[in-house]
C-alpha positions in Angstrom: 10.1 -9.7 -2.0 7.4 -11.8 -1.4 6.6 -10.1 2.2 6.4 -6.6 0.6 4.1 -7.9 -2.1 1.9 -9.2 1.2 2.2 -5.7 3.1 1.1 -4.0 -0.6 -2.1 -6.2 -0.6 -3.1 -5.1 2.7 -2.5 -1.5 2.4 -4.3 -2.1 -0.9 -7.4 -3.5 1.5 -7.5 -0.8 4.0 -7.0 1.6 1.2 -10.3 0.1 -0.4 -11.7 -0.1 2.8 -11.2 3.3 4.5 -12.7 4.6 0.9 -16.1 2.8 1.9 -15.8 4.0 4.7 -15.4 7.7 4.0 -12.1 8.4 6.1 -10.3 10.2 3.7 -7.3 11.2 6.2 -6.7 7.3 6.3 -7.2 6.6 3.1 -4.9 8.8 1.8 -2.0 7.3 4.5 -3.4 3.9 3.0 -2.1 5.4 -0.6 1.0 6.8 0.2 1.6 3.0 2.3 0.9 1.2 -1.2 3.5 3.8 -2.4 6.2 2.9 -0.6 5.8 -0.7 -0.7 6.0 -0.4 -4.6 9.1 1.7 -4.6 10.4 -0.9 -2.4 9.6 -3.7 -5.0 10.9 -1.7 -7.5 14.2 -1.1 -5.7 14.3 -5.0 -4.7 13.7 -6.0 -8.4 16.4 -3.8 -10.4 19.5 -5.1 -7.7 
């Protein structure tokens, strides 16, 4: 759990930091990473 909360925060960083940026192609990747990573929280939490 704790690992997936890590990989989260950093997509969360490059997500913020590809915004500054301006790459929107990686930004968006960047969102649907964060995605993931909380469905995959959510799964770990309710089992």
């Amino acid at each position: 759990m704790n690992q997936l909360s890590n990989q989260y925060e950093i997509a969360k960083q490059n997500a913020n930091n590809f915004m500054k940026d301006g790459q929107i192609s990686a930004y968006l990747n960047a969102l649907l990473e964060m995605n993931k990573y909380k469905r995959l929280m959510t799964a770990v939490i309710s089992n």
